[in-house]
C-alpha positions, 0 to 999 in steps of 0.5 A: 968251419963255415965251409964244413958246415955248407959242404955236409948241409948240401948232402942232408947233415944239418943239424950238427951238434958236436965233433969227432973226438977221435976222428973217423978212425975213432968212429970206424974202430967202434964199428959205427956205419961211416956211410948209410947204403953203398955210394959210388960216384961213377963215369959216363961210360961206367953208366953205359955199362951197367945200363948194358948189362943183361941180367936184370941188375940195370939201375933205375937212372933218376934224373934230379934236374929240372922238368926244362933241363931234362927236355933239354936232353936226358938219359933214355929210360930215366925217371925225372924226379927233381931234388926238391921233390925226391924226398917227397916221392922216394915211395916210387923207388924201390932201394932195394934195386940200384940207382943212378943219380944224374944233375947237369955237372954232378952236385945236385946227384951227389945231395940225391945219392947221400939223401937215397943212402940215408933212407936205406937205399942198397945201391946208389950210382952217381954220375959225377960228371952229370950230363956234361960228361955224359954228353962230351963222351958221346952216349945217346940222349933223349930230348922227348918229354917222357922217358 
């Protein structure tokens, strides 16, 4: 139980007061939402796909590490905008556009896509190996203090 707990609170559920008598199913034949916004975890090279793409559909990539982290190496073009201080500065996203969520190793970005999931964001990508995977798979990185 304590495990649950810990698991939903790092993705913005605190505040549980009960249990699913009927379980998902329960829940999902009753045709209540199971998730708030369309969540996808994805790859490295899934990522570079979609920043490739041609017709304006490219996601906004926010990178949820820390300002030294992402001095460290980041992805070209992405936003920093720290965990801590994403639910502070959602007014500079759109959620009507795609977003792809980046950490280190992919915990950090998870907590990011379900808390942009929950304030209605469309579209949420996230990099589920963070910047390890996309690094070891050999994508371009930018180390310069700006986007």
């Amino acid at each position: 139980y304590v495990s649950i707990v810990y698991s939903l609170a790092r993705v913005g559920y605190e505040n549980l007061l009960g249990y699913l008598s009927e379980g998902i199913e329960g829940w999902e034949a009753a045709g209540l939402p199971v998730t708030s916004g369309d969540i996808q975890d994805i790859s490295a090279a899934e990522l570079a796909d979609l920043i490739q793409q041609e017709y304006g559909n490219q996601p906004v990539i926010v990178d949820v590490r820390e300002p030294w982290e992402f001095l460290s190496g980041h992805i070209p073009g992405a936003l920093l905008i720290p965990l801590g201080e994403l639910s502070s500065r959602l007014a500079e996203l759109d959620p009507s556009r795609p977003t792809a969520v980046v950490c280190a190793s992919g915990n950090r970005s998870q907590s990011a896509a379900a808390l942009l999931g929950q304030q209605g964001f469309q579209k949420v990508y996230n990099l589920a190996d963070g910047m390890h995977g996309w690094q070891m798979a050999g994508f371009k990185i930018s180390r310069n203090g700006r986007n």
